[in-house]
VEXTORGU-194942 format. One line per field, with one value per residue (C-alpha): residue number from 1; residue in one letter; y, x, z. Coordinates in steps of 0.5 Angstrom, whole numbers, plus 500, padded with zeros to 3 digits. Example, Ala and Ser with C-alpha at 12.3 -4.5 7.8 and 13.67 -1.06 7.14 Angstrom:
REM VEXTORGU-194942
resi <- c(1 | 2);
resn <- c(A | S);
north <- c(491 | 498);
east <- c(525 | 527);
up <- c(516 | 514);
//
This chain:
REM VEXTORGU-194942
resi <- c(1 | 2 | 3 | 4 | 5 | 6 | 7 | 8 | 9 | 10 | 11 | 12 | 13 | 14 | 15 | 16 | 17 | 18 | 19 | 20 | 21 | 22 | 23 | 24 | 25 | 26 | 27 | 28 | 29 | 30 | 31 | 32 | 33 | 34 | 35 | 36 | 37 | 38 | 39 | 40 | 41 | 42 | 43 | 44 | 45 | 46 | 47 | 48 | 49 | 50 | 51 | 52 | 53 | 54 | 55 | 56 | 57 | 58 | 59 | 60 | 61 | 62 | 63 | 64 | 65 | 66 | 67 | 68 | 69 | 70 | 71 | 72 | 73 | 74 | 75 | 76 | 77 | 78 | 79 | 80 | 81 | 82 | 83 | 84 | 85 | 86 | 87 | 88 | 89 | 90 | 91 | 92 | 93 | 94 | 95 | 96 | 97 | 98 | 99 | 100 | 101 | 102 | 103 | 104 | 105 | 106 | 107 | 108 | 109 | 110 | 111 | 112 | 113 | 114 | 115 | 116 | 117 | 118 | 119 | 120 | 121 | 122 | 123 | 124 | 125 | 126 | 127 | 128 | 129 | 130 | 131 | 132 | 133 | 134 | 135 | 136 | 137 | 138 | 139 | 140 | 141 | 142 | 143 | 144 | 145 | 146 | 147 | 148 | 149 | 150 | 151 | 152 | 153 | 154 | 155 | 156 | 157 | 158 | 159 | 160 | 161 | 162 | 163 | 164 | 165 | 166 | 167 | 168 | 169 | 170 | 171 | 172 | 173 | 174 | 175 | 176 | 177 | 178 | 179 | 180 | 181 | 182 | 183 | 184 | 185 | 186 | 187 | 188 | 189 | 190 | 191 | 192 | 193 | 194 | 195 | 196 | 197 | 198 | 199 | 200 | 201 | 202 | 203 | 204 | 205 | 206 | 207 | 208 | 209 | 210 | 211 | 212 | 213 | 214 | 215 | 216 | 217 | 218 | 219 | 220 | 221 | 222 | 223 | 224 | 225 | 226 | 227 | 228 | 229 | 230 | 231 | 232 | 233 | 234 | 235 | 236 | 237 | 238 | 239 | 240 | 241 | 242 | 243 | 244 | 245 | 246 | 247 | 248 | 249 | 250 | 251 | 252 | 253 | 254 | 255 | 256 | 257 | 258 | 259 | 260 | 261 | 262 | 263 | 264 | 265 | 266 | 267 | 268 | 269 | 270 | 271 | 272 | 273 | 274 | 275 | 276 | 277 | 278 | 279 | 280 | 281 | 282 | 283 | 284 | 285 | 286 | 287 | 288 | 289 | 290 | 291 | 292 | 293 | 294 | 295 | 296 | 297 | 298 | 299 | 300 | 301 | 302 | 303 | 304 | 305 | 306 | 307 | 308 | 309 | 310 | 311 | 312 | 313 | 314 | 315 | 316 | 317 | 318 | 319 | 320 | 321 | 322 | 323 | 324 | 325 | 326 | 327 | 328 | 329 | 330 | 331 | 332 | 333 | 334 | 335 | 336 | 337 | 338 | 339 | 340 | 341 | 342 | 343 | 344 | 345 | 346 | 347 | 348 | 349 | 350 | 351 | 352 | 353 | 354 | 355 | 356 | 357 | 358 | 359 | 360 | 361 | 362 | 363 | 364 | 365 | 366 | 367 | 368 | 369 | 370 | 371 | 372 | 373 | 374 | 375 | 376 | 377 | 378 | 379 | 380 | 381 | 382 | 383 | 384 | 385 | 386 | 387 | 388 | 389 | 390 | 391 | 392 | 393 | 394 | 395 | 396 | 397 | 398 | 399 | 400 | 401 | 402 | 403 | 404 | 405 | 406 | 407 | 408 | 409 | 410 | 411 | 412 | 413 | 414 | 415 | 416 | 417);
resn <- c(X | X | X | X | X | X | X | X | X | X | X | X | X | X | X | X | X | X | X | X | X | X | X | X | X | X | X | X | X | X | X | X | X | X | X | X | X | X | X | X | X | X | X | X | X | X | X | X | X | X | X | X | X | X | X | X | X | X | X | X | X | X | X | X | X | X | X | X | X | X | X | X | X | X | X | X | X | X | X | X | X | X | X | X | X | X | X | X | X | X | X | X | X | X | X | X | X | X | X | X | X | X | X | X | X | X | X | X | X | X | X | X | X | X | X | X | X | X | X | X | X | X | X | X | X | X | X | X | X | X | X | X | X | X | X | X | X | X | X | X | X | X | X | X | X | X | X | X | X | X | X | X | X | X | X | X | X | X | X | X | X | X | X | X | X | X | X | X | X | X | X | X | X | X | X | X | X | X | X | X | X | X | X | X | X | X | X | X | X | X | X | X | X | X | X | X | X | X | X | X | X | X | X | X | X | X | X | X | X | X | X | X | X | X | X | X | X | X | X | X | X | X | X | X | X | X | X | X | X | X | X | X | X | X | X | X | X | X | X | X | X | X | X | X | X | X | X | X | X | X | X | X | X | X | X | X | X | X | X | X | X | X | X | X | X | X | X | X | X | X | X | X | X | X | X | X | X | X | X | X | X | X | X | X | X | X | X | X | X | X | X | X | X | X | X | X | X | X | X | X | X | X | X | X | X | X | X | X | X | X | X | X | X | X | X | X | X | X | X | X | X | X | X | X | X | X | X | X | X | X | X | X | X | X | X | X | X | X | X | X | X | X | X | X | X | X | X | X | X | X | X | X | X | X | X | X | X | X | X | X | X | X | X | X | X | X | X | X | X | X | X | X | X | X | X | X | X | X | X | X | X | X | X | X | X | X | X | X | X | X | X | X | X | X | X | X | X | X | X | X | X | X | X | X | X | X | X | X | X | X | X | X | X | X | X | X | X);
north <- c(207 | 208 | 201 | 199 | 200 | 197 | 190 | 190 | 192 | 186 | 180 | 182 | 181 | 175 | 172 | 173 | 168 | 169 | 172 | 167 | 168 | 173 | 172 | 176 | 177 | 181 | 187 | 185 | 178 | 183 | 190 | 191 | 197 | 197 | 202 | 210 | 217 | 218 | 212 | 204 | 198 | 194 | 189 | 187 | 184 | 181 | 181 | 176 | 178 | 173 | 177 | 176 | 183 | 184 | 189 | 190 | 193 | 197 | 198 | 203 | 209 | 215 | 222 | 227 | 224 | 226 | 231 | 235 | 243 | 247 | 242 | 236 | 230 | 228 | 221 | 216 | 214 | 220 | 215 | 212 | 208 | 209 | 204 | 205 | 201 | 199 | 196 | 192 | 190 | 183 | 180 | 185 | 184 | 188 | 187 | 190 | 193 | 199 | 201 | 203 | 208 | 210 | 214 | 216 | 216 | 221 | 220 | 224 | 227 | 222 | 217 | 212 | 209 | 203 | 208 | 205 | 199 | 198 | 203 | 201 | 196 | 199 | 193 | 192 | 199 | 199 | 191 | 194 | 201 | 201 | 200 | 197 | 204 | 204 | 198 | 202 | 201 | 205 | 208 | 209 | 213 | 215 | 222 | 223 | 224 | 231 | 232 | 237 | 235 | 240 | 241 | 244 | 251 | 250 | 244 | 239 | 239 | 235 | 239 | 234 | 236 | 232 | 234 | 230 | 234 | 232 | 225 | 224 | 228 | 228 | 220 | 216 | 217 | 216 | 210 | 207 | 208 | 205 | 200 | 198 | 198 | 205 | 211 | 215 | 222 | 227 | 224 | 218 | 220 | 222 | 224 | 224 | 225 | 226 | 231 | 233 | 230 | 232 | 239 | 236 | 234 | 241 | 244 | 239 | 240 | 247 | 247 | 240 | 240 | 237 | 231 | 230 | 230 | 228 | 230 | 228 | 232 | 229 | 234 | 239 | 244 | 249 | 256 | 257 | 265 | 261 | 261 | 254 | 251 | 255 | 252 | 245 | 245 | 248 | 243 | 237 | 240 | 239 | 234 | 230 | 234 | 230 | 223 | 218 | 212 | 213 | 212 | 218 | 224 | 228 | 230 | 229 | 235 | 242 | 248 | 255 | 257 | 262 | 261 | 253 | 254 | 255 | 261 | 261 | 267 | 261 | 266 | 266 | 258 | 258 | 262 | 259 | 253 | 254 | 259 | 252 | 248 | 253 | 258 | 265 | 268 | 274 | 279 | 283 | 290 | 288 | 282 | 276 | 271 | 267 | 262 | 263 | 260 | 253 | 256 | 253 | 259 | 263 | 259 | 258 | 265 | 265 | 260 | 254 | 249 | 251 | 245 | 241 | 243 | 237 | 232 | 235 | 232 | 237 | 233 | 235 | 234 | 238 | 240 | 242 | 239 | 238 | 241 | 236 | 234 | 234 | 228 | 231 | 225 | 229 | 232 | 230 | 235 | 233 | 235 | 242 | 246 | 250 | 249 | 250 | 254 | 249 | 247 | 253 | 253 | 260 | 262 | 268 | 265 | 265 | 259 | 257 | 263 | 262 | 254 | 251 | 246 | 244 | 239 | 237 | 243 | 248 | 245 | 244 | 252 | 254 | 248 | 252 | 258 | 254 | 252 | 258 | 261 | 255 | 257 | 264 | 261 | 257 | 252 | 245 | 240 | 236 | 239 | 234 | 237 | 233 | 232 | 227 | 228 | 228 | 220 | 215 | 212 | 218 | 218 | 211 | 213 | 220 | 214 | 211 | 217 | 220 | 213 | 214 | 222 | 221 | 215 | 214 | 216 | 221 | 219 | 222 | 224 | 226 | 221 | 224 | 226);
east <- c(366 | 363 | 358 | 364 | 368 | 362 | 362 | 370 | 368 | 363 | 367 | 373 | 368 | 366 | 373 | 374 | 372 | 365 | 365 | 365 | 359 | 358 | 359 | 357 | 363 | 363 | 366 | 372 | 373 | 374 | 376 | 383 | 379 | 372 | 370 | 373 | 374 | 365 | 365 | 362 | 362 | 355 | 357 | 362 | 358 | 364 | 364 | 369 | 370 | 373 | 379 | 382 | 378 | 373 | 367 | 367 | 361 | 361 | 356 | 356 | 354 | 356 | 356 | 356 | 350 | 346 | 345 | 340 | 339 | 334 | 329 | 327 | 328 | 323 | 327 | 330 | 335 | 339 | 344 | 343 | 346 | 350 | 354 | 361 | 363 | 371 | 373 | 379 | 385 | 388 | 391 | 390 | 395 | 394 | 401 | 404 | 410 | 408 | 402 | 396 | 394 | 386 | 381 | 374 | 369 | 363 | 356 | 351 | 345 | 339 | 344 | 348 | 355 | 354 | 352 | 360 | 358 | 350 | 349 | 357 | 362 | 367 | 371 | 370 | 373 | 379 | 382 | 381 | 384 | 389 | 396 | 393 | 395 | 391 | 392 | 390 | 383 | 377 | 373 | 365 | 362 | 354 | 354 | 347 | 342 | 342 | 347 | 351 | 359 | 356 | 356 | 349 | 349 | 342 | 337 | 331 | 324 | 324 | 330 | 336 | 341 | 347 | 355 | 357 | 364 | 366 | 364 | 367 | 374 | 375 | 372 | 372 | 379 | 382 | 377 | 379 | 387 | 386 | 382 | 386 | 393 | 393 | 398 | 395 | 397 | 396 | 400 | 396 | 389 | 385 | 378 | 372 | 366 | 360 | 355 | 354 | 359 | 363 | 361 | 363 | 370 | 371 | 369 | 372 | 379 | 379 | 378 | 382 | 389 | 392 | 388 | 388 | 393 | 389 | 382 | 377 | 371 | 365 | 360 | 360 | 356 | 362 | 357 | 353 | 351 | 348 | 340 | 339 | 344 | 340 | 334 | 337 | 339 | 333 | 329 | 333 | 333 | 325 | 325 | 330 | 333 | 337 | 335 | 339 | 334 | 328 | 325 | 327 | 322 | 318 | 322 | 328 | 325 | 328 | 322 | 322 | 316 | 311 | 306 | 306 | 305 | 311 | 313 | 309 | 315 | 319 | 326 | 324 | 324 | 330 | 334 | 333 | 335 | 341 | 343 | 341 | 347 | 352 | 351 | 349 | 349 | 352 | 348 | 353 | 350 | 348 | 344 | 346 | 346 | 352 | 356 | 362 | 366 | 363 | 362 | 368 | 367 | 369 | 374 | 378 | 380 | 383 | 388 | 384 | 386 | 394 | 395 | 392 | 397 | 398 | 394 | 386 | 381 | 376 | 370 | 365 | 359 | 354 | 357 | 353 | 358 | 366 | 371 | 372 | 378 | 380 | 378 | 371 | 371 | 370 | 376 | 376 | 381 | 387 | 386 | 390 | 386 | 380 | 373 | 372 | 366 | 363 | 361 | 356 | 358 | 354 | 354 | 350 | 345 | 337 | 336 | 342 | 341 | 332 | 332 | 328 | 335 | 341 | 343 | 350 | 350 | 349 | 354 | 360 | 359 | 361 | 367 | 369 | 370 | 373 | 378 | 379 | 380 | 385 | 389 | 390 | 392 | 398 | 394 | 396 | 390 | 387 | 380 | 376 | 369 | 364 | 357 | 356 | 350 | 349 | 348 | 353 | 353 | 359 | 362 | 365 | 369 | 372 | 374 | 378 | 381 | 382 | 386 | 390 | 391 | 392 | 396 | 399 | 400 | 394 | 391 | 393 | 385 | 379 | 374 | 367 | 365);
up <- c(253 | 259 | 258 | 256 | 262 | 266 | 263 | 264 | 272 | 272 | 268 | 273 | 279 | 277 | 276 | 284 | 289 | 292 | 299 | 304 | 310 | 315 | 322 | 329 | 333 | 340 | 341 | 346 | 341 | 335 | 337 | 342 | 345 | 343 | 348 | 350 | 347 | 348 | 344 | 346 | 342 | 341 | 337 | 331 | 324 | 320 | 312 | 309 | 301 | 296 | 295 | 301 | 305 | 309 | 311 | 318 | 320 | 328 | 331 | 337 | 341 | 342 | 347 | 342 | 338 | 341 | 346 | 349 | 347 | 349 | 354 | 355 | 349 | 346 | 345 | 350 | 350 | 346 | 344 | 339 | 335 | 329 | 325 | 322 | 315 | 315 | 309 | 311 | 305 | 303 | 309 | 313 | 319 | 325 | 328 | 321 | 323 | 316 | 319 | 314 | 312 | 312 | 307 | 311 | 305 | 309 | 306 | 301 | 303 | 305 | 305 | 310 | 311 | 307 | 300 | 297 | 298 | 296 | 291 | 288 | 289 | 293 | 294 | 286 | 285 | 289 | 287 | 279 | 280 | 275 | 279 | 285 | 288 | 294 | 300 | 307 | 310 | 309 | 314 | 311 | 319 | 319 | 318 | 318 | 313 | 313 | 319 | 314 | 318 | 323 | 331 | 331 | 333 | 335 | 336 | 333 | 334 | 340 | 344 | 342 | 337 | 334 | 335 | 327 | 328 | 336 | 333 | 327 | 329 | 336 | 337 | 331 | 329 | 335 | 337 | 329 | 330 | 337 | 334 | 327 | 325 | 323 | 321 | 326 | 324 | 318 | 314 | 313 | 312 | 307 | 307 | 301 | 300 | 295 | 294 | 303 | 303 | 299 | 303 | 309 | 306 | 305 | 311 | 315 | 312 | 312 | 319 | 321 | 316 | 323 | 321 | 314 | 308 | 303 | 301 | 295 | 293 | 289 | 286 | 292 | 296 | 296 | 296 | 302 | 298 | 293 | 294 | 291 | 296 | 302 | 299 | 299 | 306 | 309 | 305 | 308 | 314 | 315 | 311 | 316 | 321 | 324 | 322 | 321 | 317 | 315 | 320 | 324 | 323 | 327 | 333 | 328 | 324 | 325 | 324 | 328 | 332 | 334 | 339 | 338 | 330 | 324 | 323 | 315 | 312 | 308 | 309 | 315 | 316 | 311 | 315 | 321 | 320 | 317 | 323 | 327 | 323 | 322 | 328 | 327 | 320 | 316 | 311 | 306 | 303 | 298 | 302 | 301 | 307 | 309 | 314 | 312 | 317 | 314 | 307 | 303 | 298 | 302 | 306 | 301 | 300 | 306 | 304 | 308 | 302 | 302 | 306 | 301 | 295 | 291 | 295 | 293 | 288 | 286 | 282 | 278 | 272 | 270 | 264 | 256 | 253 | 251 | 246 | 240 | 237 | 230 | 229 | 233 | 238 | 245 | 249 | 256 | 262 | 264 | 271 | 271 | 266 | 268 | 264 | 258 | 255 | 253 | 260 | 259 | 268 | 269 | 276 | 276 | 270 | 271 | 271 | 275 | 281 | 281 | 282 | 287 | 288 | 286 | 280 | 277 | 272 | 279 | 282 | 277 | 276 | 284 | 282 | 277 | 281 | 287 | 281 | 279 | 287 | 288 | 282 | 284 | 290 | 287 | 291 | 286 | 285 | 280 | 278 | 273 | 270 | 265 | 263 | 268 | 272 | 281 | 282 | 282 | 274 | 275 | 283 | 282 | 276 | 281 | 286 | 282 | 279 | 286 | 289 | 282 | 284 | 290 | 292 | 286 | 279 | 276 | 269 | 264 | 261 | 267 | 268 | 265 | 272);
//
């Protein structure tokens, strides 16, 4: 089916007309207000598509990335350039009297703003949403490789440190509701993300639900008790730090010091660098290291999410298998029960609790759980499970399944996500 539904995806594609060329623009030609709230324009790259929309990519500085912690830089200028992707419907107007709404797509780890659009079809996906239920923009920021949606506590390598959450919430939001025919209030936003992305959707909606209305996330970090997840965020954080491409490394790095040498006790590192992101951190009796005040896990016990109620996607694979029907065809979730035992979602298991990193099944076990917090709560939602894996053979299908939930009429069946 899956096969099935890809070859559909790609005939109605290639019935619409090829997207015409693109074109440079300057910033003050294109952009009402190109420059303010810490942000300057650079320049405007315009995508027009064959449907009718457009990707308008933004490049641009910003005060809040980066800024100098701890010393003096090691690279100048510190700011440096970010882009921001910004679908634009069919016909955008921006003199409509109804103005749009906006869904902000926040990136995975290692990736950019443009992972909807290279590693799936964005434009594709929302034009063959069943019952069209999504017409808004859509907003793709950086959000850093491995930025983690943090006003970093403490610093890079190279003595500067990234602000992603002043960025994203103080500054782009703003700047985009100046800048585009918006609904520029909670009402008529909506946030999502995959993977560290899907982290930052649920730390930034815990601590913003002013700002939001709806939110999405697909296969999310959601447990920051959980070893394999300490150990996947300290890995990025050597691995990236505060990279924004490639080609940012070295000073980018995070790593804790002594007498000019890391510091060789790996718990040591691992606690440090999370510390850096999150700020200071917790320790239970029983020894567990936490940063609860960015830990979903626990921000959800505290009734975080309950602004959300009927507006919250919870997305997640990694399941052994599905129950069968009579006819013994697989029985995919409606959206409002939990997962059933077949999953095989184990939070405390061997192998789940002793891996180097996390994976699908991983992940679709504390999903499990944030589920079960939700409807303990009295929280509604719609939480869909599956035998999908962390890559995006799955996160196209949740997408769609999201735009229906959210802004239209819900499947009656979950995508196998």
């Amino acid at each position: 089916m899956r096969r099935l539904a890809a070859v559909l995806l790609l005939l109605a594609a290639a019935l619409v007309a090829p997207a015409t060329a693109a074109y440079a623009e300057t910033c003050s030609a294109t952009l009402p207000h190109p420059d303010g709230h810490g942000i300057t324009c650079l320049r405007v790259d315009r995508h027009p598509q064959g449907d009718g929309s457009e990707l308008r990519d933004v490049a641009m500085t910003s005060t809040a990335i980066f800024q100098a912690a701890g010393g003096t830089p090691a690279i100048d200028p510190l700011a440096q350039e970010l882009t921001v992707r910004v679908y634009l419907p069919p016909g955008y107007d921006p003199a409509r009297s109804t103005r749009y709404r906006s869904l902000y797509l926040v990136n995975g780890g290692g990736d950019n703003y443009d992972e909807w659009t290279t590693k799936a079809d964005l434009v594709s996906l929302i034009r063959t949403t069943p019952g069209h239920p999504y017409d808004g923009i859509v907003v793709m920021p950086t959000g850093g490789m491995a930025g983690w949606y943090s006003d970093w506590a403490g610093r890079t390598d190279g003595y500067f440190a990234p602000k992603w959450e002043t960025y994203h919430i103080a500054q782009l939001i703003p700047w985009v509701d100046a800048n585009f025919n918006t609904i520029a209030n909670r009402s008529g936003r909506g946030l999502a993300g995959v993977s560290m992305g899907g982290f930052g959707t649920l730390k930034y909606a815990a601590a913003h639900p002013d700002v939001f209305s709806v939110i999405g996330a697909f296969s999310p970090g959601i447990d920051l008790r959980a070893k394999p997840a300490q150990r996947t965020v300290s890995d990025s954080m050597w691995q990236a730090g505060a990279a924004i491409t490639l080609w940012d490394l070295g000073s980018y790095r995070v790593n804790k010091y002594a007498n000019g040498l890391p510091v060789p006790d790996q718990q040591e590192q691992l606690v440090y660098r999370l510390d850096t992101l999150f700020g200071p951190h917790t320790v239970s009796s029983s020894g567990v290291y936490d940063w609860p005040s960015a830990d979903p896990a626990v921000l959800v016990t505290q009734g975080k999410y309950a602004p959300f109620s009927g507006k919250l996607g919870l997305y997640a694979g990694g399941c052994k298998t599905l129950p069968r029907d009579p006819s013994g065809a697989y029985v995919l979730g409606d959206g409002d029960d939990p997962a059933p035992a077949e999953c095989g979602y184990s939070t405390t298991s061997p192998e789940n609790t002793q891996a180097n990193g996390v994976n699908e099944a991983i992940l679709g076990s504390y999903a499990s759980v944030f589920d079960q917090t939700l409807t303990g709560l009295g929280v509604r939602h719609r939480y869909c499970y599956g035998t999908g894996g962390h890559d995006w053979n799955s996160w196209p299908a949740v997408l769609v399944d999201f735009l229906q939930y959210a802004y239209g009429t819900a499947p009656a069946r979950c995508p196998n996500a």
